[in-house]
C-alpha positions as CSV (number, residue, x, y, z in Angstrom):
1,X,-18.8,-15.9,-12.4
2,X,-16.4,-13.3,-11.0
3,X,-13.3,-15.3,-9.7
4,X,-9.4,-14.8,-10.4
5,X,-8.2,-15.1,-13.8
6,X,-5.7,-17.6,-12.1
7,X,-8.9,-19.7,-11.0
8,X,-10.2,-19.0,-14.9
9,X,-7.2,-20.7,-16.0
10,X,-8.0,-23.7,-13.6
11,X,-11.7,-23.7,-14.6
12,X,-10.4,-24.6,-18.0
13,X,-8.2,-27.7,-17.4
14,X,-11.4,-28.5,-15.2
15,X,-14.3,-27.9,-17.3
16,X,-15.3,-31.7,-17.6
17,X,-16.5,-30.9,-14.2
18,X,-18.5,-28.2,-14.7
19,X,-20.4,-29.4,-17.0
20,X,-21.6,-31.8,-14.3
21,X,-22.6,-28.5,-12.3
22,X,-26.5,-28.6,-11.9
23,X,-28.8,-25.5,-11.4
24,X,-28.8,-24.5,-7.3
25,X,-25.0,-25.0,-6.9
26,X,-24.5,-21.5,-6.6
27,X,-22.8,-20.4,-2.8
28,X,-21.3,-18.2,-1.4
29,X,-17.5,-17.6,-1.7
30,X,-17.5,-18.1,2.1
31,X,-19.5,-19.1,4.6
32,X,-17.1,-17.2,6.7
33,X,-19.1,-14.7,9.7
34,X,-18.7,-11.3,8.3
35,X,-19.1,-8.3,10.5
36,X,-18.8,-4.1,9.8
37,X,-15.2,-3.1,9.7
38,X,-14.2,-0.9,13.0
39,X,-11.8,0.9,10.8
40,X,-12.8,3.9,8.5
41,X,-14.9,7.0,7.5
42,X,-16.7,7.5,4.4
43,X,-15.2,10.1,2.7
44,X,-14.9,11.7,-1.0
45,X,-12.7,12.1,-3.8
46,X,-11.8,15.5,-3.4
47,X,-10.4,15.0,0.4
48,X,-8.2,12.2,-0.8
49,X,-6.7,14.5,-3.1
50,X,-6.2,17.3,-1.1
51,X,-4.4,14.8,1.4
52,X,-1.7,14.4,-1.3
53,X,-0.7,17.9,-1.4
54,X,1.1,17.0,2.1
55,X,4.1,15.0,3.6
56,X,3.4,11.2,3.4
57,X,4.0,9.5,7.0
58,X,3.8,6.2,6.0
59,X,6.6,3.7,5.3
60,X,5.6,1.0,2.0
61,X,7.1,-1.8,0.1
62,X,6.1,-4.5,-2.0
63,X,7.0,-8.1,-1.6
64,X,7.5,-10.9,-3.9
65,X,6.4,-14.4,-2.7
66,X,5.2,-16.6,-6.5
67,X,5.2,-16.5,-9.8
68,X,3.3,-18.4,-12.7
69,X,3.0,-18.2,-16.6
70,X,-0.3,-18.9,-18.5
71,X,-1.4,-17.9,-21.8
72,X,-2.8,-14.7,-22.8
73,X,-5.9,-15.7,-22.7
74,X,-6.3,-16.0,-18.7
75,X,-5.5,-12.6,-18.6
76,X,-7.2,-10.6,-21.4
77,X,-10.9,-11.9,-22.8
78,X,-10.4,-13.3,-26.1
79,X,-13.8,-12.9,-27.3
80,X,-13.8,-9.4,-26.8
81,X,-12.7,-7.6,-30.4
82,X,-10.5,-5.2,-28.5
83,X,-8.1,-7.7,-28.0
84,X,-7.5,-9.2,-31.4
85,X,-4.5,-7.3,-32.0
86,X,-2.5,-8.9,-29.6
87,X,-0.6,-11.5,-30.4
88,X,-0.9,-15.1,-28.9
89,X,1.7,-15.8,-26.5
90,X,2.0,-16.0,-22.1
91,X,2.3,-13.6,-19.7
92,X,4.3,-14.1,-16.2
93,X,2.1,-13.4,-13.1
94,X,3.5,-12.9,-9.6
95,X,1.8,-12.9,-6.4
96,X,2.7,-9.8,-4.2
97,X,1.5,-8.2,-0.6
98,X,2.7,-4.8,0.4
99,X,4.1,-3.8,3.9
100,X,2.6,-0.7,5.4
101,X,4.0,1.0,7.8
102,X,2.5,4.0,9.9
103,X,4.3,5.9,13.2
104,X,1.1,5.6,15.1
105,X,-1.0,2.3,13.9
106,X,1.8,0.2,13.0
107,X,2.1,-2.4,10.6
108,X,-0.4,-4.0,8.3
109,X,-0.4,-5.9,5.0
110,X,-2.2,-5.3,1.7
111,X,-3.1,-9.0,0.8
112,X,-1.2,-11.9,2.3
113,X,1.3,-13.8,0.2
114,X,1.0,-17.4,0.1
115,X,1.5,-20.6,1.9
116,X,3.0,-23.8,1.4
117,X,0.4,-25.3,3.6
118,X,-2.2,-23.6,0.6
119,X,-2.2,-26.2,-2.2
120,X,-3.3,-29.5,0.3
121,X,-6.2,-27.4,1.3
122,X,-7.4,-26.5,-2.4
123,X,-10.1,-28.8,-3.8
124,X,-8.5,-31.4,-6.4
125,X,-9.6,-29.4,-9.3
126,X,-7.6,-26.4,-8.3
127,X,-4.6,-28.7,-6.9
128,X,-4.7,-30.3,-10.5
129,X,-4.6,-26.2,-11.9
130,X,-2.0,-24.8,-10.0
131,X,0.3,-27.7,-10.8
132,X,-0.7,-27.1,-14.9
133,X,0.5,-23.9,-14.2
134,X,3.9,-24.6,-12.4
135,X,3.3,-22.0,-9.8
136,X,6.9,-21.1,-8.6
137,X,7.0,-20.3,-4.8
138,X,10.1,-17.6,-4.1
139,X,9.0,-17.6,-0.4
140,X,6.1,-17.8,2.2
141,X,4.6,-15.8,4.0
142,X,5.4,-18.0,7.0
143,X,9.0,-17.5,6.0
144,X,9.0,-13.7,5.1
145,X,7.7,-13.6,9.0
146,X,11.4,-14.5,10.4
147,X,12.8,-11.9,11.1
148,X,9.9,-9.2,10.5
149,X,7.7,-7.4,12.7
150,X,4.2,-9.4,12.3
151,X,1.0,-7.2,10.8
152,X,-1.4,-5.8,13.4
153,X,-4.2,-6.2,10.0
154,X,-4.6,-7.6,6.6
155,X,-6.2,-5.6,4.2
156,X,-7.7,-7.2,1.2
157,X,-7.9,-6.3,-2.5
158,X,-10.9,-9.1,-3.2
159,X,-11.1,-12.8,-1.6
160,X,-9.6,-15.0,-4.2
161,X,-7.3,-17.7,-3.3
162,X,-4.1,-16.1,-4.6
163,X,-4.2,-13.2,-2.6
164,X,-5.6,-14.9,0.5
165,X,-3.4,-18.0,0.6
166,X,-0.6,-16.6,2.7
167,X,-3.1,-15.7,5.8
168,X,-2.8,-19.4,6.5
169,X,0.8,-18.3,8.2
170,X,-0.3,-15.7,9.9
171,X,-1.1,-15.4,13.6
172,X,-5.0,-15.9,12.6
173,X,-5.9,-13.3,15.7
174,X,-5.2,-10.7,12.8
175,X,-7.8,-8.6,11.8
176,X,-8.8,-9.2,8.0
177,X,-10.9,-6.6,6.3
178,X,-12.2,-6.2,2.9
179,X,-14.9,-4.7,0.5
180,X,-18.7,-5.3,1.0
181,X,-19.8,-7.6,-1.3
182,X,-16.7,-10.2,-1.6
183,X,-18.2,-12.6,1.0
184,X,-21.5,-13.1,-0.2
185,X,-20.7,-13.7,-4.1
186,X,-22.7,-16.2,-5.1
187,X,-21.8,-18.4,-8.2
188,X,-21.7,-21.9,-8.8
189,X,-17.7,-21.4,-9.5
190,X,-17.1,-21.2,-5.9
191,X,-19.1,-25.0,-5.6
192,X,-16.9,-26.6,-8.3
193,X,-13.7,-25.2,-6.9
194,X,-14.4,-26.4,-3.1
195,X,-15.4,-22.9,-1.5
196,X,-11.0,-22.2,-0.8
197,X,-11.8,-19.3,1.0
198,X,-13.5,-21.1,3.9
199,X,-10.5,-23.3,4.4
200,X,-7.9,-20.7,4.4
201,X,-10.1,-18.4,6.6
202,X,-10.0,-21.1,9.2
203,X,-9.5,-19.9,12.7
204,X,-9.8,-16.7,11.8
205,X,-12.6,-14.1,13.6
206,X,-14.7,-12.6,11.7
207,X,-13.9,-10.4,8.4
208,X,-14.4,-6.6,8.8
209,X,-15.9,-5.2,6.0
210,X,-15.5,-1.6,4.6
211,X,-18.1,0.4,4.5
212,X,-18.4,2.2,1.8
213,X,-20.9,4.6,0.9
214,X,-21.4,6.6,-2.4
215,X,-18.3,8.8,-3.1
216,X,-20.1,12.1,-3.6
217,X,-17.7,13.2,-6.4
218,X,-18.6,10.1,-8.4
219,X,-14.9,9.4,-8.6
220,X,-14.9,5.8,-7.6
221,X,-18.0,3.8,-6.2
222,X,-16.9,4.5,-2.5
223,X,-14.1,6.2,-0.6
224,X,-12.9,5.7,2.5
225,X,-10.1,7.3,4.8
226,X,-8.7,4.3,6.8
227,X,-7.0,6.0,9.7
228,X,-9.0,9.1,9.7
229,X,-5.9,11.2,8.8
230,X,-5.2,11.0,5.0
231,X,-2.7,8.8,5.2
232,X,-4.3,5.1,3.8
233,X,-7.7,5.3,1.5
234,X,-9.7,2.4,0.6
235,X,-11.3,2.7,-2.5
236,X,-14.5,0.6,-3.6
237,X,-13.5,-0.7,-7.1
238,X,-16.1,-3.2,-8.0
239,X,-16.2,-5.7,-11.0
240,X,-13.3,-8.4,-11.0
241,X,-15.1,-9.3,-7.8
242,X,-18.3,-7.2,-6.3
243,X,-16.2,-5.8,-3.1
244,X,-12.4,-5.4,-5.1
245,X,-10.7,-2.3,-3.2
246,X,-8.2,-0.7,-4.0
247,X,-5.6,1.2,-1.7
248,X,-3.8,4.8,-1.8
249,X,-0.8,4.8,0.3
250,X,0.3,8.7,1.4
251,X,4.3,7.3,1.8
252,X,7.4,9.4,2.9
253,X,8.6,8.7,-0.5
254,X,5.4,9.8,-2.6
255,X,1.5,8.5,-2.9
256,X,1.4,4.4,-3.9
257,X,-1.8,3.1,-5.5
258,X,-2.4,-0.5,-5.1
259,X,-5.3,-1.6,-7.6
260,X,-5.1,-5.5,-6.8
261,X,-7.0,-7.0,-10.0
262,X,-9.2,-4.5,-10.9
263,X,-6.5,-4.5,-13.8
264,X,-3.6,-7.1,-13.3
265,X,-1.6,-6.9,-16.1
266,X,-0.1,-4.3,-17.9
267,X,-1.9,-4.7,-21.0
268,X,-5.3,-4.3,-18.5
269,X,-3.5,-1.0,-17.4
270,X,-1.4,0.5,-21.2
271,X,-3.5,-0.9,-23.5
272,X,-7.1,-0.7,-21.9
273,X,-7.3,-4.4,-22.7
274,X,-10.3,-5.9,-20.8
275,X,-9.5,-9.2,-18.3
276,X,-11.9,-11.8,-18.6
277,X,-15.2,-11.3,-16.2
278,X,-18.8,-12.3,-16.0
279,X,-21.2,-10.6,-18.3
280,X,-23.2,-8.8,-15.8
281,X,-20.1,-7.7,-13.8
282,X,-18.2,-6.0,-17.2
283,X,-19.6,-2.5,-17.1
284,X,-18.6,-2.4,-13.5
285,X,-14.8,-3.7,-14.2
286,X,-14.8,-1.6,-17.3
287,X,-15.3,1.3,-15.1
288,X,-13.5,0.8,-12.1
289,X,-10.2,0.1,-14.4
290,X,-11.3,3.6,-16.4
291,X,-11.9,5.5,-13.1
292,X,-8.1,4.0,-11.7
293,X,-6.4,4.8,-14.8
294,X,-8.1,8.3,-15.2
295,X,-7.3,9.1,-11.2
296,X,-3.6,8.2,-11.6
297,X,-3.2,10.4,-14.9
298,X,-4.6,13.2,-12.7
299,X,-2.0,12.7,-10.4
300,X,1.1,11.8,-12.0
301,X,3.1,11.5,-9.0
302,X,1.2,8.6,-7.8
303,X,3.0,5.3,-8.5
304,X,0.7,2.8,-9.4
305,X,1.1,-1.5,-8.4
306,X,-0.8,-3.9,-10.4
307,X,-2.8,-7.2,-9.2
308,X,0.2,-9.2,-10.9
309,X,2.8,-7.3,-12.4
310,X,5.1,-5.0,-12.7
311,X,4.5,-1.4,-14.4
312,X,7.3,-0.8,-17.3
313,X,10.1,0.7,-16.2
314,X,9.1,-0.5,-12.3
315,X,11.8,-2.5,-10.7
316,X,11.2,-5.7,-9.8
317,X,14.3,-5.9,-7.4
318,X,14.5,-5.9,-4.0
319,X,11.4,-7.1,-3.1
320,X,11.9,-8.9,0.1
């Protein structure tokens, strides 16, 4: 089961239920139509880099909207040896989306926030998890929309509840797009925690897939060049969910990398430390978070944004 370590967490205060779970419960995360996305050219490695050797045109910024604490173990997988030197403790998560800004397409959002409307529509299991975990709500995405100029496009990291929740606010004519794969997950996780996606998604058309192809450099699993001029790159990172994608930002002020959850925490992205995944999806998370971390040492002006915190030394202020 490939689902957000938030939803692990919430598995765990629920796991009387699943052991109720029968054989031929798996589904889909959503039963949501899905369609190609009408955005995008499969591209390579090497033309993303050589876009970075000019000016950024884009505008970005990161926005705060949650936070939550849980122990260690929701973030890093215990029963892997590698983490045994870390101490027991928590870790603080926040839930962010990132405002993109470009002087021809306009405005779009990396992820979505979250709503206040989300927690009535979550299954009781998950309402029962995100109150264990005193989820802290700094504001909305309903309320960061007073005031601001309203995304012409969402673009996804992966499909799971905490970086979907906030499309509930949104005018649901917005375009949604994500990586191949996401949609069609099938797991009996998504059947215990009543299939959130489908309820947020509600009202929405249908989502626009990327369509990725085979980077020919072998960089990442698939690159793709947004706009068609170098300025925003999808990049097919698979494992904490089959279609996570990443996005590089060419910005006025230098390139931005926004890996979502393919590593979420600092100690994902510092100390290598692997995040708790399925078995048959850990050599693809293993790899993805290599190939991020491998691409941004290349390319040391890149700043890199984590699924749910902030990198040392990376200011959390300001973030509205």
């Amino acid at each position: 089961m490939t689902i957000s370590n938030f939803a692990y967490r919430i598995l765990a205060v629920a796991s009387a239920a699943a052991v109720i779970t029968v054989g031929g419960c798996a589904s889909p995360a959503t039963v949501h139509p899905v369609t190609v996305s009408d955005l995008g050219t499969a591209s390579r490695t090497a033309s993303l880099e050589a876009s970075l050797a000019r000016p950024g045109v884009a505008t970005f910024r990161r926005v705060r909207f949650a936070e939550w604490t849980g122990g260690r173990g929701s973030f890093i997988d215990r029963k892997d040896p590698r983490t045994a030197a870390v101490p027991e403790g928590s870790e603080q998560a926040v839930i962010y989306a990132y405002v993109v800004d470009h002087p021809r397409f306009g405005r779009f959002l990396i992820d979505s926030g979250i709503s206040a409307d989300l927690e009535p529509r979550l299954g009781w299991i998950m309402r029962r998890g995100v109150k264990d975990l005193a989820v802290r709500i700094d504001q909305t995405a309903g309320g960061w929309l007073h005031g601001e100029t309203p995304p012409q496009a969402v673009f996804l990291t992966h499909l799971h509840f905490d970086h979907i929740g906030g499309l509930i606010d949104l005018d649901h004519a917005t375009p949604v797009y994500l990586g191949q794969g996401d949609a069609a997950e099938r797991n009996f996780v998504n059947w215990v925690l009543g299939h959130p996606a489908d309820s947020i998604l509600e009202g929405y058309g249908p989502l626009r897939e990327w369509a990725f192809r085979s980077d020919p450099d072998g960089t990442f699993a698939g690159v793709i060049d947004v706009f068609g001029d170098g300025s925003v790159w999808a990049l097919h990172v698979p494992g904490h969910s089959p279609g996570s994608t990443a996005y590089l930002i060419n910005a006025v002020d230098g390139p931005k990398l926004v890996v979502g959850d393919a590593v979420h925490t600092r100690l994902g992205w510092e100390q290598a430390m692997p995040q708790p995944v399925a078995p048959e999806a850990r050599a693809d998370a293993e790899a993805s978070a290599a190939r991020l971390r491998r691409f941004a040492s290349a390319h040391p002006a890149i700043e890199v944004f984590l699924g749910h915190q902030s990198r040392v030394g990376q200011a959390e202020a300001d973030l509205r």
